[in-house]
C-alpha positions in Angstrom: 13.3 -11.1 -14.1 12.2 -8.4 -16.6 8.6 -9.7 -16.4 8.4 -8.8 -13.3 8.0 -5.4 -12.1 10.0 -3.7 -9.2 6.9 -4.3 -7.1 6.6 -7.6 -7.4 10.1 -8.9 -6.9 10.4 -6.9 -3.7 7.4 -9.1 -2.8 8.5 -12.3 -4.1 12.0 -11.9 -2.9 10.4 -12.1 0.8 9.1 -15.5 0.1 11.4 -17.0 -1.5 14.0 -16.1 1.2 11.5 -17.5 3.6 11.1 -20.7 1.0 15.4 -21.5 0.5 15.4 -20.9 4.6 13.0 -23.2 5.2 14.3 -25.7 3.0 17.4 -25.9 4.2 16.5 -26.1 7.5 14.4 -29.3 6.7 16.5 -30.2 4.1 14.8 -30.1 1.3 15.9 -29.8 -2.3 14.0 -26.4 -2.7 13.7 -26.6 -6.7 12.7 -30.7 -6.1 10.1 -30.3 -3.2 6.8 -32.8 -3.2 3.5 -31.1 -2.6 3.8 -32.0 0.6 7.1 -29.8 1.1 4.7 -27.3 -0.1 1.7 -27.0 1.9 4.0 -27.7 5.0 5.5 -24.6 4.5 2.6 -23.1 3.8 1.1 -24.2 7.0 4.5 -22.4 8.7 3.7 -19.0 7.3 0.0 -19.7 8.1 1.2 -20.7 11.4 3.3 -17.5 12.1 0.0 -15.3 11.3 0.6 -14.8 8.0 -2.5 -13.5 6.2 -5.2 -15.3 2.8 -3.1 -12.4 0.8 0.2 -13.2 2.2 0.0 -16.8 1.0 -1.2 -16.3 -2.2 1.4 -14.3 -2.9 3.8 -16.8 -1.5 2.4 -19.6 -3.8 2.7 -17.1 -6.6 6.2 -16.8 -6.2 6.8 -20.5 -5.8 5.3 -20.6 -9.6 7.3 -17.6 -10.9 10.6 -19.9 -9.9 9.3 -22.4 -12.1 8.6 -25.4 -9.4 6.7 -28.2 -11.2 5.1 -31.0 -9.4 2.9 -33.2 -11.1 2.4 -31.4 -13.7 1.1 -28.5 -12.6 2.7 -25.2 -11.2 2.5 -24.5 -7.3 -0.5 -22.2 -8.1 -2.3 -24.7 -10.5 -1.7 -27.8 -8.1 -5.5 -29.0 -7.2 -3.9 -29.2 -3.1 -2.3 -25.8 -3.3 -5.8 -24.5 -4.2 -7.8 -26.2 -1.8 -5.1 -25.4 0.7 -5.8 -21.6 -0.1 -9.8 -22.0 0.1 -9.1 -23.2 3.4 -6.8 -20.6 4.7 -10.1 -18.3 3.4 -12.3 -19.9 5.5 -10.2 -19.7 8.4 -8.9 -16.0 8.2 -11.4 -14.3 5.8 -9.1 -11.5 4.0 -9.7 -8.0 5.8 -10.1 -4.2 4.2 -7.4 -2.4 5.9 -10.0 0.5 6.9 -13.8 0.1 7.8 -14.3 4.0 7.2 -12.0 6.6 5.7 -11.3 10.3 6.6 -13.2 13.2 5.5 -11.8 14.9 2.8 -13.5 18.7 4.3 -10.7 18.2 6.9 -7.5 18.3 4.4 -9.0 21.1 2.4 -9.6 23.5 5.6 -6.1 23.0 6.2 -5.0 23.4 2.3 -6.8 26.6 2.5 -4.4 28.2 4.9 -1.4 27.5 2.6 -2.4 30.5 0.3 -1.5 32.4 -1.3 0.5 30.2 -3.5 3.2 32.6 -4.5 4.0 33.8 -0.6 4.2 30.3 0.9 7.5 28.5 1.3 8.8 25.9 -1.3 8.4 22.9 1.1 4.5 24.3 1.7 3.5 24.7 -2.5 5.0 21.4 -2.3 3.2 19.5 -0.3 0.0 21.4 -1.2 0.7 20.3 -4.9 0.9 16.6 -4.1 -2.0 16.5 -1.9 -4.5 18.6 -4.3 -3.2 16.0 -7.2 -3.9 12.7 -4.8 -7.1 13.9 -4.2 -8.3 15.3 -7.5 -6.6 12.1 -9.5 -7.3 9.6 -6.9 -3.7 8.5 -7.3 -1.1 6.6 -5.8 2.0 7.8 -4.6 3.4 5.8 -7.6 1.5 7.5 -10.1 2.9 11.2 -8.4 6.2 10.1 -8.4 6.0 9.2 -12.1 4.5 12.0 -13.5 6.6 14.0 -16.0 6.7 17.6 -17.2 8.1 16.1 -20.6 4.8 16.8 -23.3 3.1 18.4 -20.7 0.4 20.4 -22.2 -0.7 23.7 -20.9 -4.3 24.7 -22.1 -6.1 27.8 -21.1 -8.2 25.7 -17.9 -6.3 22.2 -17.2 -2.8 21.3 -17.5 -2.6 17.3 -19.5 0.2 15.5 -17.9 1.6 12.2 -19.0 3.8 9.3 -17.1 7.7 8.2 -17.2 6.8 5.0 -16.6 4.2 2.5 -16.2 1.7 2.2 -13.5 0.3 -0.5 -11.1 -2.6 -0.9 -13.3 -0.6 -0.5 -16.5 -1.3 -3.3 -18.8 0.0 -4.6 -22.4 -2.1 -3.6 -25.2 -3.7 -0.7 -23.1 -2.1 3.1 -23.7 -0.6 4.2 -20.4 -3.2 7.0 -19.3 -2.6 10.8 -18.5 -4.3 13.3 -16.4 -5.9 16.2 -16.9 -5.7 19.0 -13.9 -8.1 21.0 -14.0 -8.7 24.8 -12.6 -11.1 25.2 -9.9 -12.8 28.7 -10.6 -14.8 28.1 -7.2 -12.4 29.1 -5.1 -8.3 30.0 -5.9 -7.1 28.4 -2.6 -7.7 25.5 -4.0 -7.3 25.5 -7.4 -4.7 22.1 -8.5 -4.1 24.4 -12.1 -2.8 28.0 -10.2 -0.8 25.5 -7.7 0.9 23.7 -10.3 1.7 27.1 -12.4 3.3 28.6 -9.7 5.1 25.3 -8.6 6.5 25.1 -12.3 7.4 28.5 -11.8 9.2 28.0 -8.9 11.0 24.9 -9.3 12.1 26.0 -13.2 15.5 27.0 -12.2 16.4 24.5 -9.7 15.4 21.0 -11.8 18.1 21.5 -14.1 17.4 18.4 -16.5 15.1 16.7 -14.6 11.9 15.5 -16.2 10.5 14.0 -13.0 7.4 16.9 -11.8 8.3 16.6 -8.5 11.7 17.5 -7.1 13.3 18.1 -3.8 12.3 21.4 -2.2 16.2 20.8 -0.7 19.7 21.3 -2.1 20.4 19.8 -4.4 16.7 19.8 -5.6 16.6 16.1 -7.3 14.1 13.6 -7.9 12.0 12.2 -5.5 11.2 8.3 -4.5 7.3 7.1 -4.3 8.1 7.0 -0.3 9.1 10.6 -0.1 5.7 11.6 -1.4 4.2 9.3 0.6 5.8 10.9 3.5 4.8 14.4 2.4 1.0 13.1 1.7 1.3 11.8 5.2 2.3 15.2 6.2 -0.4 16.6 5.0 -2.8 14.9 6.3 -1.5 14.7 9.9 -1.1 18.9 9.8 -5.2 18.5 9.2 -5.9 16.1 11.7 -6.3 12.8 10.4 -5.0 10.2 12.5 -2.1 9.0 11.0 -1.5 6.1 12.9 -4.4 4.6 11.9 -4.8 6.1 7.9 -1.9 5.5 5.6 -0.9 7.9 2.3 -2.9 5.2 0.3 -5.8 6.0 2.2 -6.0 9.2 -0.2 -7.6 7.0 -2.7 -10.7 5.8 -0.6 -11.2 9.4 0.7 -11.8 10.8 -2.2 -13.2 8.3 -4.3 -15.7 7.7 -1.5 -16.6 11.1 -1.1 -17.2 11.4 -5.3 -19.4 8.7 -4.7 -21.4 10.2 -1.8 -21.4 13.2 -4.5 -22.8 11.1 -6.9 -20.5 11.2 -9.1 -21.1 8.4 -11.7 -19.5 5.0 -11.0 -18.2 4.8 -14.4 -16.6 8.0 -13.6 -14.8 7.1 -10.5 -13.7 3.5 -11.7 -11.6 5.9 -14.9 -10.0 8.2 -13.1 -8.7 5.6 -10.4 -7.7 3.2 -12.8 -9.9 0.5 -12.0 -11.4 -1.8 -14.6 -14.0 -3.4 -12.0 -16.7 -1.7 -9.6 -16.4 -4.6 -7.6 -12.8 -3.4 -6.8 -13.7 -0.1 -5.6 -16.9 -1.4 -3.4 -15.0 -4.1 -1.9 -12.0 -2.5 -0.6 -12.1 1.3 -1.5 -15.6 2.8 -1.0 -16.4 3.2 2.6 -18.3 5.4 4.8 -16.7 8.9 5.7 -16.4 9.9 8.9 -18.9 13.1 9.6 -20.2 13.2 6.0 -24.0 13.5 6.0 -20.1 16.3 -13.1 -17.0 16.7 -12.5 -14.7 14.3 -10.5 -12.0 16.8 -9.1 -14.7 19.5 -9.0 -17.0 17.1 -6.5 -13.8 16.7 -4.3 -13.2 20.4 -4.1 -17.0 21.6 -3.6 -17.5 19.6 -0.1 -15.7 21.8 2.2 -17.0 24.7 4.2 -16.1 28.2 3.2 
């Protein structure tokens, strides 16, 4: 169970409910199914409009249970996998988003929360979490896991590590950091003056804490990955973005997207968001911005109006 990250077993523990149900209502010895078991339940979730990625991840955690039939693990089995290419034929896998937001919008609104030492807790807050999304490309994940512990101040950029590990984290591979850098082009939005007086702020009321961002409530504690999400989502609904549509994740194709249209170097991009393939990020991250005619943060910053 250790091998599996918290992630994963939320995901696998949906399908696996979904796998003992359905055996027992065909009774079916769910650790002793044929293939056929198999790609009949399969065909359920297919039938009940499950998605190509919602089935692979189904098979996968048929495999992680151990289930051998033949020889092979439900993954490996030569029917699974012809079962799947079919499933891709049928339903093609879908990008959540054919464009993304403009990142100009955010930043105009960003630009009102200034100056940073008169605005509220709850405002330097959310401010804080949106500048680092954007300049980082990160996921809420990576916010929620980033630590004050060896954080090193230098005189222009603030190098921040990680409690934990990341989506992308892998063995053999050094967890990365990120460097936050000041934005001398203009204060208001400057990640490096936001985070000083955040630090500032927040000194007296984290106690022990470790965790960079807090509560701006009593009792001031540590935060989940949903809370940020919630206060990226804030964010970005406050500057217009239509949030029913565009999701906190959606942070990551804005402003990758709009480094690109920046030209900012695709070696560049696929670093600072973790990715170790450009195929990932022009598949299912880089997509056109909506009213858009080397630094990466710095690109970001430098395409709004004044």
């Amino acid at each position: 169970m250790a091998s599996w990250r918290s992630g994963t077993q939320k995901q696998y523990n949906m399908y696996l409910r979904k796998w003992f149900q359905y055996c027992n209502q065909e009774q079916i010895n769910s650790f002793q199914a044929t293939i056929g078991n198999v790609t009949d339940f399969l065909t359920h979730l297919f039938e009940l409009g499950l998605t190509y990625s919602a089935l692979n991840t189904a098979r996968s955690a048929l495999s992680a249970i151990g289930i051998i039939i033949d020889g092979f693990t439900i993954g490996a089995h030569p029917l699974v996998i012809r079962f799947l290419k079919g499933v891709y034929n049928l339903k093609p896998p879908k990008s959540r988003y054919c464009d993304t937001w403009n990142v100009s919008d955010v930043l105009k609104f960003l630009k009102t929360l200034t100056p940073v030492t008169e605005i509220s807790l709850k405002l330097l807050t959310l401010k804080l979490a949106m500048l680092i999304a954007l300049t980082t490309a990160s996921r809420s994940q990576n916010l929620h896991l980033l630590s004050i512990r060896n954080m090193r101040k230098e005189s222009c950029k603030y190098v921040m590590f990680y409690s934990g590990l990341l989506k992308h984290s892998r063995r053999g591979k050094v967890t990365p950091h990120i460097e936050l850098h000041a934005y001398t082009l203009d204060n208001r939005l400057c990640v490096y003056n936001t985070l000083t007086e955040y630090l500032s702020r927040t000194k007296d009321l984290r106690g022990n804490q470790e965790c960079l961002f807090i509560s701006y409530i009593k009792p001031f504690g540590p935060v989940s990955s949903n809370t940020i999400s919630r206060w990226i989502r804030t964010v970005m609904f406050s500057s217009g973005i239509d949030c029913s549509k565009y999701k906190a994740h959606s942070v990551r194709s804005a402003s990758t997207s709009k480094a690109n249209v920046n030209n900012v170097p695709i070696s560049d991009i696929l670093k600072v968001a973790g990715w170790t393939n450009a195929v990932t990020f022009a598949h299912f991250y880089n997509k056109t911005v909506k009213d858009a005619g080397a630094e990466f943060s710095s690109a970001i910053l430098s395409t709004t109006e004044t």
